[in-house]
C-alpha positions, 0 to 999 in steps of 0.5 A, spaced: 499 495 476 499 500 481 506 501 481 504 504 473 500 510 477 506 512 482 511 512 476 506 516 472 505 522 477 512 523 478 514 523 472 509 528 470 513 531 476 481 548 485 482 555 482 481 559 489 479 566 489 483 568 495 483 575 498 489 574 502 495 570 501 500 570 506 508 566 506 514 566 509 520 564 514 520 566 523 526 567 526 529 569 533 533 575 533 539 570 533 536 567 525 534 561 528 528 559 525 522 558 530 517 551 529 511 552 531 510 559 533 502 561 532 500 565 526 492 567 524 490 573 521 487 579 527 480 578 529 479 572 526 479 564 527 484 563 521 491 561 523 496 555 522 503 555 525 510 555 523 513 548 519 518 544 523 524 549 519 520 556 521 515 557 514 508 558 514 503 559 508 496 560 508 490 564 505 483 566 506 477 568 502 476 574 506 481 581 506 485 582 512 491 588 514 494 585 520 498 578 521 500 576 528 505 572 530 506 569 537 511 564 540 511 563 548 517 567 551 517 572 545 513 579 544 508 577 540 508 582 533 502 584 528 505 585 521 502 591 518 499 586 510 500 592 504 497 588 499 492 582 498 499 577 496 505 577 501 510 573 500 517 571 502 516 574 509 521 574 515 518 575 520 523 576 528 520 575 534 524 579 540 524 576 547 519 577 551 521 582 556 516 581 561 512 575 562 505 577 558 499 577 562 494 576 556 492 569 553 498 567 549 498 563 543 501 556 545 508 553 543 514 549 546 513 543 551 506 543 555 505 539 562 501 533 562 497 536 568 493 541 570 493 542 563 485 545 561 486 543 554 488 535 556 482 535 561 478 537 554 481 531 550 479 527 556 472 528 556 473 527 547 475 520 548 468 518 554 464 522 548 466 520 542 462 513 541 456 518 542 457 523 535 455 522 528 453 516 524 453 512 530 448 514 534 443 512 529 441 504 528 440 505 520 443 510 515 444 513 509 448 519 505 450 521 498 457 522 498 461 526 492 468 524 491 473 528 487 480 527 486 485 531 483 493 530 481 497 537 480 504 539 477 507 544 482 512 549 482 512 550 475 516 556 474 521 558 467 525 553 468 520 548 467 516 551 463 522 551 457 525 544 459 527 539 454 520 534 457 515 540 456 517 542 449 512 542 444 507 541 450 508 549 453 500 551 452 499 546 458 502 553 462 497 558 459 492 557 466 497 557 473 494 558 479 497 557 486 495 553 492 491 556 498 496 551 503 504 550 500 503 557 496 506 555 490 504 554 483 500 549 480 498 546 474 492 540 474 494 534 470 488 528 472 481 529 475 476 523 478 470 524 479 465 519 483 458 520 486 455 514 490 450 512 495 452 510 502 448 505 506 449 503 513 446 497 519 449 500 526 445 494 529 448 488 523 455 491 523 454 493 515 455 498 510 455 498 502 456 503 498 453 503 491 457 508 486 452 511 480 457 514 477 464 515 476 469 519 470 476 519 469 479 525 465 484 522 461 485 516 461 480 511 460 478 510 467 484 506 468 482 501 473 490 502 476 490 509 477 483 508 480 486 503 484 492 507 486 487 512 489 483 507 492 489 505 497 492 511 498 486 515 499 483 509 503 477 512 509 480 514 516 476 517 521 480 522 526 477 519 533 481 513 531 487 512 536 491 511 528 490 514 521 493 510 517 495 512 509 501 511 506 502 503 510 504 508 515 499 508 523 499 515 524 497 517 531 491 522 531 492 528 535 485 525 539 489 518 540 488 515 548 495 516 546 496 522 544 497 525 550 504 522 550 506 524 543 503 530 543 502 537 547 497 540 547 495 547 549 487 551 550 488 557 543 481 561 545 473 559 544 468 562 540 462 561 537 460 556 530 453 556 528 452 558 535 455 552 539 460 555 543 467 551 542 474 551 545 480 551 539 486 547 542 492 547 538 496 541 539 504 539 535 509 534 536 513 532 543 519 529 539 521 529 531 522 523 526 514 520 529 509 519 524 505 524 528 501 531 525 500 539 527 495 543 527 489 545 531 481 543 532 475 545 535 470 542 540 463 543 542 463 545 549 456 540 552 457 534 546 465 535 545 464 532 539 469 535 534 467 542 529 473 542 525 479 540 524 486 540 520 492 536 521 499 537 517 504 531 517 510 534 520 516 535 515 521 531 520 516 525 520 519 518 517 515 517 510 518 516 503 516 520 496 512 525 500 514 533 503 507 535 506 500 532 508 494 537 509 487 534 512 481 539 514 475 536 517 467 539 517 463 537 522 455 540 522 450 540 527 445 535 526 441 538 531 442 540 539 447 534 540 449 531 534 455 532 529 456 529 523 462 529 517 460 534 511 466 535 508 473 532 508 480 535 504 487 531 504 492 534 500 499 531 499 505 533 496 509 528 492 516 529 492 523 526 491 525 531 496 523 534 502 526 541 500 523 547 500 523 548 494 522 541 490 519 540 485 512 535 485 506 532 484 499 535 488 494 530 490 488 532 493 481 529 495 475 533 496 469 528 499 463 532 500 458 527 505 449 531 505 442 528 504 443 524 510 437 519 511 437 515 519 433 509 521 430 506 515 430 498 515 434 495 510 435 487 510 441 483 510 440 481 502 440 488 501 447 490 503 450 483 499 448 486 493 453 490 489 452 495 484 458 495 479 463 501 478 466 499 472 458 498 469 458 503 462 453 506 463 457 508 471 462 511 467 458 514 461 454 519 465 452 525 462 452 534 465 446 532 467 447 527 471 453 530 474 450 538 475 445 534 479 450 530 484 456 534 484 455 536 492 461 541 490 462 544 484 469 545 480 472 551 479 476 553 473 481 550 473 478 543 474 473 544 469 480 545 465 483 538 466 477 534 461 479 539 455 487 538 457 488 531 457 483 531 451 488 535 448 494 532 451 492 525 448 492 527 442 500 530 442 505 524 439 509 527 445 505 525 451 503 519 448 510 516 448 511 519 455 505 515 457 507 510 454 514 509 457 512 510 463 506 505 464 511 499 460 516 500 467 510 500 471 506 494 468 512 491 465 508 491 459 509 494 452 501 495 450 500 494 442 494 497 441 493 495 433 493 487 436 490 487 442 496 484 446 501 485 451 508 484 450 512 481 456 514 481 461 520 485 460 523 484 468 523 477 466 527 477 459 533 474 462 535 469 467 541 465 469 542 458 473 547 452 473 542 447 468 540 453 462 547 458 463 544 465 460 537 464 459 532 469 454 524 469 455 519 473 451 512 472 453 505 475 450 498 476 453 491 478 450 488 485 452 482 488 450 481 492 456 481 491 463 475 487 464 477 482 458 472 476 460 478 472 458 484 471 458 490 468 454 498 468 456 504 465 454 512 465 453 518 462 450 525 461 454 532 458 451 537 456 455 544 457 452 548 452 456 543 446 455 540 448 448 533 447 449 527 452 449 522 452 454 515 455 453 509 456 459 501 457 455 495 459 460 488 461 459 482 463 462 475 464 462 470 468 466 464 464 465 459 468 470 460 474 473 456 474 479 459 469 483 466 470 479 466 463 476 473 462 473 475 456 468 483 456 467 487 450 464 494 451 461 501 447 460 509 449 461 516 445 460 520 448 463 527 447 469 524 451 475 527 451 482 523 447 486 521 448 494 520 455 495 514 454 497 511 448 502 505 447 498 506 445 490 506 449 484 500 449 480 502 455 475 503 454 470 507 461 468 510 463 475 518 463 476 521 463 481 526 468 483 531 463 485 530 459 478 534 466 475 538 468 481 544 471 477 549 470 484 546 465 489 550 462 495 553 456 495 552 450 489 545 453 486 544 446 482 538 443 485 534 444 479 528 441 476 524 438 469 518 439 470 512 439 465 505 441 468 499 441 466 493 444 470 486 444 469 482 449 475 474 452 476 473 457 481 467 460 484 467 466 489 460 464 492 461 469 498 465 476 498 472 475 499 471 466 500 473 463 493 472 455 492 477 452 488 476 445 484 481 441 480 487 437 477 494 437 475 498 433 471 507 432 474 512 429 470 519 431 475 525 430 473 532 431 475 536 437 471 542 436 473 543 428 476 549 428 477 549 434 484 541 432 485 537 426 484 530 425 484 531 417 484 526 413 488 526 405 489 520 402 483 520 394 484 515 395 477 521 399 473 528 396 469 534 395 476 529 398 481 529 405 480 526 410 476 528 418 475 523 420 473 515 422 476 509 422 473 503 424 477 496 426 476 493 429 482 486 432 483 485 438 489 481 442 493 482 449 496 479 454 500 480 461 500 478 466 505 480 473 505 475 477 509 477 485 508 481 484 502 477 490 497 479 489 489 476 493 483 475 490 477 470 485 475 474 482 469 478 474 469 484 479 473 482 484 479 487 489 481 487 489 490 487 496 492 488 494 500 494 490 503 492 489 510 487 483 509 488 476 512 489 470 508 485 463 511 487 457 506 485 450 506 488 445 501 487 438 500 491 434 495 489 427 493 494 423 488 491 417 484 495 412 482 495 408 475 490 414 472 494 417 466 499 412 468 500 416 474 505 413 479 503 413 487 496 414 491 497 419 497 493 424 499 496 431 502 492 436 507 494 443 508 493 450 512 496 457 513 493 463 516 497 470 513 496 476 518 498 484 518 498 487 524 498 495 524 501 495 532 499 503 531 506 507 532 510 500 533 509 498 526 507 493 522 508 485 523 507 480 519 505 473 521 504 466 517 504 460 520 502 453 516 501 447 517 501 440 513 501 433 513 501 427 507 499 420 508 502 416 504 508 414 501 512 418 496 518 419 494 522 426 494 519 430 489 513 430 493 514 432 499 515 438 502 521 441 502 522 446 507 523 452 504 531 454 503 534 461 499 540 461 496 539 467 492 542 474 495 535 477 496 530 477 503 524 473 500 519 473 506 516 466 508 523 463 507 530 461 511 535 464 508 540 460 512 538 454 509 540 451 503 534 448 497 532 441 500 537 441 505 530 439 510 525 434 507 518 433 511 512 429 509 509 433 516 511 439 518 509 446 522 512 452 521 511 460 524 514 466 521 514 473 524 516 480 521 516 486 524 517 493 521 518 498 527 517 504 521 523 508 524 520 508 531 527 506 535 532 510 530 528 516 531 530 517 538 537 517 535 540 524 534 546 521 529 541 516 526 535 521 526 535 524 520 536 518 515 530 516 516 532 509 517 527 503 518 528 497 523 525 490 521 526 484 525 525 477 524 524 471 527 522 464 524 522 457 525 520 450 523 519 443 526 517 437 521 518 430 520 520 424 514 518 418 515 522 411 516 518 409 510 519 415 505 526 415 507 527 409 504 523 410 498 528 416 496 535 412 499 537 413 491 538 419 492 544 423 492 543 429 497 541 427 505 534 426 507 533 429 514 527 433 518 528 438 524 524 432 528 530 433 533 527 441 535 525 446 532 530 449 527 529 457 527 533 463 525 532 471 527 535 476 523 534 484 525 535 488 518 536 496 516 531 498 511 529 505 508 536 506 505 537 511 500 529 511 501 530 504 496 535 499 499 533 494 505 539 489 509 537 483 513 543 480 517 541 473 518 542 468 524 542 461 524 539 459 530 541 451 531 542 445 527 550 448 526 553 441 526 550 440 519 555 439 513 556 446 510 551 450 515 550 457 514 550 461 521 550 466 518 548 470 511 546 477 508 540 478 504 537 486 501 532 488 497 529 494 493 523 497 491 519 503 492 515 505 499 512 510 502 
């Protein structure tokens, strides 16, 4: 769902009454461009510094008539402003002809000692636990919310393209951004106000939303969900920002000294508290590192403001510019507390300069704190509803009273355009076909359904040969209380038509009780996964897989019937109680038979499973954050661990139900953000069956034949090629960001990503299971020997889309037709 919201705003590819408004290129007398030179307006606080390619814009509220620009070594200059706005400005820097004996405005490499600006960040970090909302035992504060998508650099060639026309009064109000300098045109809004409530003593926080308002849309939860989880919360004291999945290191890490430099600009006095402004940049490109500068009190040394701009050079997809500023107010003598926060970034195919894109910005405005007021427990596990009616359907009243920032003109604008734009045939097919390539669904309104979906309409495998799918759900809305979903498939080559049905019901919102049952026939490629399918609509890739490596006919007829009730009596913990019913057979039994020694079945052996087993299942998540309060809620986080524990117990002679035998089951999933070392990825699972069964009942350690990079796999192994009934394994992921090829000059500016892998796997059959299965025509082993392991380093990030992981396999090579080696790649869009 997300996905919807990202293809729509790149499709679609405040109103601020500056006074001043200055743009333009530093160079050297040689043209060289100058990085990170300084440049403020004369006799004021307000300044930034150049880009990594020499450009700077800014503007202020206020009017000036002088511009300095400073670099160490080179004269500084005072540029004489003629008019309000200046724009396109070159600006040269001679070389200094002798050294300068003012303070100059700092940039170039600056030492680690003996630095009076190192020594203030030092005193930040021994301080920083003693500032804000964390010097109180309770609090509370209002907190508005507003987040705005805007098309920019609209000039005539945008105005009169082919995709606008029809559409061209959405340009009559144009206005240009106070940040970037260029032209932009508001196209979505969001509005929330809610209340915050926190427990420092109980380590607890809830916020309560009391109102919310979308232009446009309806509310739609998969922008809103987009928003939550690139706009997720941060806190600049924190070693690591991170948005966008990326660990940005903040210029006030205990590490930022080594990533860093920083230099002591000046002092002055705020709101009658004297401060220092340190100036900080990057030490080496291609980092997920900021620029900008900050001031800090000079007794509390809690920060007063700070900005931050993500270098151009940094290592991230889809994005040309981020800009964030941070208001911090004086509580009182010593405290200082976050008042308003603002992020803009700059979407974009491109980084260059004159690139066409989308503006996002969040404004939130923090006021009316209240502290030490005791709350219990109970009150922070109570939740209000976001998507509550009356939440989305507040009044003017509501929001005059609450908006702690006003909109300007041309926010005020947004609600009356889309309004109009939704009622333009033009648009609306726009929209359309932009929300069918994001959800894989094709909306018809008429009949409250979803046709799809679309990316799994074909297919191929050896048992079906060309296979055609079409499917279908009900969708009223998305809090539909229930839901129903289904699908018809044939296969050319068998001739048969296959079909999955599925249906659920939301019986109790408050702790999220869910009944669900459904039925599918259909050929699947089992053993992708060491626990057993249980969903009735699921496929797996592999069961489609056009190209695969090696003989891809380990196919199996599986006619499942599920019935399932879950609860979800404490946040983010989900009980889950049911049954299902298997019956298995082989696809193709000639190269893959499912075979096993029956004494009651005509010659001893039976082909075909039939099992009924009942099963319960624990599932943690503790972090995981969602949004939605129907049958089906959309994630808006993926750093939260998973914790699962599955008990499986087959009843023999129930439904003519072929073996008793019970399973146990744990795997515990964890993202790991190592800060500027990346991310990895870790599962490790563990399982036992007790009993005796044949091989469509055991577990298969998961092989992958197919060309793509399928994580928690071996994409070394064949399908079925080991068969435990207990076994352990471990994989690790490892997505270094580009920190490793950003330290080489040839490979630095692809932007290129390193990944490596490891994963390994020991289990064991018993003597008991293999002659039950002797039957069978394929071999039955288990990595009881030693642990089977392979490791892969991979390149991704290529063209911005592509990943390639070289597979090695790490043992058990003497194997009839092991694979030492493979390739496997994957696509997809990521920051």
């Amino acid at each position: 769902m997300k996905k919807t919201a990202v293809l729509l705003l790149f499709f679609l590819t405040g109103l601020v009454h500056a006074q001043t408004k200055v743009g333009g290129l530093v160079i050297d007398e040689s043209g060289e461009t100058v990085p990170f030179a300084n440049v403020l307006f004369k006799d004021s606080q307000e300044g930034t510094i150049t880009n990594d390619d020499g450009r700077f814009y800014m503007e202020s509220d206020n009017t000036y008539s002088t511009l300095v620009v400073s670099f160490i070594g080179y004269e500084t200059q005072e540029i004489p402003l003629e008019q309000k706005v200046n724009y396109d400005m070159e600006i040269t820097l001679a070389e200094a002809s002798e050294q300068l004996n003012e303070v100059v405005l700092i940039a170039g490499e600056q030492p680690k000692k003996n630095n009076p600006a190192i020594d203030i960040l030092r005193k930040i970090w021994k301080n920083k636990r003693e500032n804000g909302l964390r010097m109180f035992d309770q609090y509370k504060y209002d907190k508005y919310e507003k987040v705005e998508f805007d098309l920019n650099t609209i000039d005539s060639s945008v105005i009169n393209s082919r995709v606008f026309k029809g559409l061209e009064f959405m340009f009559e109000d144009l206005d240009t951004s106070r940040i970037t300098g260029k032209t932009y045109l508001p196209i979505f809004l969001n509005e929330k106000f809610s209340k915050v409530f926190g427990d420092n003593v109980m380590g607890v926080e809830k916020e309560d939303v009391l109102g919310s308002k979308n232009s446009g849309f309806e509310n739609n939860q998969a922008i809103t969900a987009f928003i939550q989880d690139m706009y997720a919360e941060y806190d600049v004291y924190n070693n690591y920002i991170k948005f966008f999945d990326k660990s940005f290191t903040s210029p006030l890490s205990r590490t930022g000294i080594d990533v860093y430099n920083y230099a002591l600009r000046d002092t002055a006095f705020i709101d009658n508290k004297w401060c220092y402004n340190i100036v900080y940049y990057p030490r080496r490109k291609n980092e997920l590192t900021f620029k900008g500068d900050f001031w800090v009190n000079d007794t509390t040394y809690a920060i007063k403001k700070i900005n931050l701009q993500v270098t151009k050079s940094a290592n991230l997809n889809w994005v040309k510019d981020v800009y964030i500023e941070q208001d911090f107010d004086v509580l009182n003598d010593s405290v200082f507390l976050l008042t308003r926060d603002y992020m803009l970034t700059d979407f974009s195919y491109s980084k260059k300069e004159k690139s066409r894109g989308i503006y996002g910005k969040r404004t939130t405005v923090y006021d009316r704190h209240e502290f030490d007021r005791e709350r219990g427990r109970d009150f922070y596990r109570t939740k209000s509803n976001p998507f509550d009616p009356i939440v989305l359907n507040r009044d003017s009243t509501f929001w005059d009273n609450n908006r702690l920032e006003s909109l300007n003109k041309d926010e005020k604008g947004v609600y009356s355009l889309l309004d109009t734009l939704k009622t333009v045939p033009k648009f609306k097919s726009y929209y359309n076909l932009v929300s069918i390539l994001g959800s894989g669904y094709v909306e018809v309104d008429k009949w409250n359904i979803d046709i799809g979906d679309v990316y799994s309409v074909f297919g191929y495998n050896d048992a079906e040969g060309i296979r055609l799918r079409g499917g279908a759900r009900t969708y009223f809305g998305q809090n539909d209380l229930w839901r129903l979903e289904g699908y018809m498939a044939y296969g050319f080559k068998d001739k048969k038509g296959k079909y999955g049905i599925s249906g659920k019901w939301l019986v109790d919102k408050k702790t999220r009780l869910i009944i669900s049952g459904g039925n599918r026939r259909d050929i699947e490629q089992l053993g992708l996964n060491l626990t057993a399918t249980n969903d009735v609509l699921g496929r797996s890739i592999a069961s489609s897989s056009v190209f695969t490596v090696g003989s891809n006919d380990r196919l199996t007829n599986i006619n499942l019937s599920t019935f399932n009730v879950e609860m979800e009596p404490l946040t983010n913990f989900r009980i889950r109680i049911g049954n299902s019913f298997r019956t298995l057979s082989s696809a193709l039994p000639e190269a893959f038979s499912l075979e096993y020694i029956d004494p009651d079945a005509p010659g001893g052996i039976s082909s075909e499973i039939h099992q009924f087993d009942v099963h319960t299942t624990l599932i943690y998540t503790p972090g995981k954050r969602t949004i939605g309060f129907g049958v089906e809620r959309s994630d808006i986080n993926d750093d939260y661990s998973t914790l699962l524990l599955n008990y499986t117990r087959g009843l023999e002679g129930f439904l003519e139900s072929d073996f008793n035998y019970s399973k146990l089951q744990f795997s515990y999933s964890q993202p790991w953000q190592l800060g500027g070392f990346g991310r990895l990825l870790s599962t490790v699972e563990v399982g036992k069956t007790f009993g005796e069964v044949p091989l469509g009942l055991l577990n298969v350690i998961p092989g992958n034949q197919t060309l793509f990079s399928i994580y928690n796999t071996f994409p070394n192994l064949d399908f079925y090629e080991f068969v435990t009934d207990t076994y352990a394994s471990v994989h690790l992921e490892h997505n270094f960001n580009g920190r490793l090829f950003s330290r080489i000059p040839l490979l630095r500016k692809l932007d290129l990503r390193e990944i490596i892998g490891l994963r390994g796997v020991w289990g064991e059959l018993s003597d008991e299971n293999i002659a039950m299965s002797a039957p069978t025509n394929i071999p039955l082993q288990a990595p009881n020997d030693k642990v089977y392991y392979e490791y892969s380093v991979g390149i991704g990030n290529i063209f911005k889309i592509f990943r390639i992981d070289f597979n090695f396999r790490g043992n058990y090579l003497e194997a009839p037709e092991a694979r030492p080696f493979s390739v496997t790649g994957s696509f997809g869009l990521h920051f």
